[in-house]
N, C-alpha and C positions, 0 to 999 in steps of 0.2 A: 398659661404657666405662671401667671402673677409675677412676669417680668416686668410688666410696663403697666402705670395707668392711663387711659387715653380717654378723654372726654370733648365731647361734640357738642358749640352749642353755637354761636356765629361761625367761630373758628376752634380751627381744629387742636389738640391739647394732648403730648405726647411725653408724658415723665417717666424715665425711667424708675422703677418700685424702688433702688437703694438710693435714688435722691430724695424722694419723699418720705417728709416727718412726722407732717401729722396735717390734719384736717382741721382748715379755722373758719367760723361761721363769724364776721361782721354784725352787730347789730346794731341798728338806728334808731331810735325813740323819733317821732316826728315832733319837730320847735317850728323854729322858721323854714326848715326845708318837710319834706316830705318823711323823712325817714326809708327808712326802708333795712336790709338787707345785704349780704354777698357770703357767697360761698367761694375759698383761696386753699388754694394748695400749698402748702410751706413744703419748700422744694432748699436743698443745699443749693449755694449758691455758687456758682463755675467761674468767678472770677476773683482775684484778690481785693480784700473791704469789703465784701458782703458776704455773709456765712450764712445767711438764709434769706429766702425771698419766698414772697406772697403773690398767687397769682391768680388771679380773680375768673373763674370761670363759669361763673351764673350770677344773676341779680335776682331781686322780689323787692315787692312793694312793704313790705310787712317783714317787722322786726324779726320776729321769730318763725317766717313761711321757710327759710332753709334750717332748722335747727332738725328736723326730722329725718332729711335727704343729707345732712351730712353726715347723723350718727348711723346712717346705715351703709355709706361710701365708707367710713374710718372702721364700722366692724367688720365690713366685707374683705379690705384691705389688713387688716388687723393693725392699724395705724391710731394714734390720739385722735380724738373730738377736743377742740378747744372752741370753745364759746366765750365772746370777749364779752366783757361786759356793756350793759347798756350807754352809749353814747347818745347825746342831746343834736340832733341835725341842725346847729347853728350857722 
C-alpha cells in the first residue's frame, strides 16, 4: 500500500512513506581516500533541532555505482533523486 519504505541491507530500515522526502546519492571522487558512494534517505526528523536527517542505507566503491538504484527507488516511490555533487575523498 506504499505506506512504508522498508530496506534490508546489514540492518533492517523502516520509514514511514509521509516522513520521507526524497532520495539522496553521496558521491566521492577518489584523493587520498578511496572514494566511493552511499545511498540515504532524507527522512523528517522526530525530534526538536533537526528537521531532516539522512540515513545511510547502502555503500559502493564507485562514485556513481548507486546513481542508478537510487533513481529507480525515488521513481518507484514517486519521491526527489538528489545527487550531491562530486566531493574530493580527502
Amino acid at each position: 500500500d506504499r505506506s512504508a519504505l522498508i530496506f534490508r541491507a546489514e540492518d533492517l530500515f523502516i520509514f514511514k512513506m509521509e516522513s520521507v522526502q526524497a532520495i539522496y546519492v553521496e558521491r566521492i571522487q577518489p584523493a587520498k581516500g578511496p572514494g566511493g558512494s552511499a545511498l540515504k534517505i532524507e527522512v523528517l526528523g522526530d525530534y526538536p533541532g533537526i528537521s531532516v536527517k539522512k540515513i545511510t542505507v547502502c555503500e559502493s566503491p564507485g562514485a556513481d555505482d548507486l546513481n542508478e538504484i537510487g533513481e529507480v527507488v525515488a521513481n518507484v516511490i514517486g519521491k526527489p533523486l538528489k545527487l550531491s555533487p562530486y566531493y574530493s575523498d580527502c
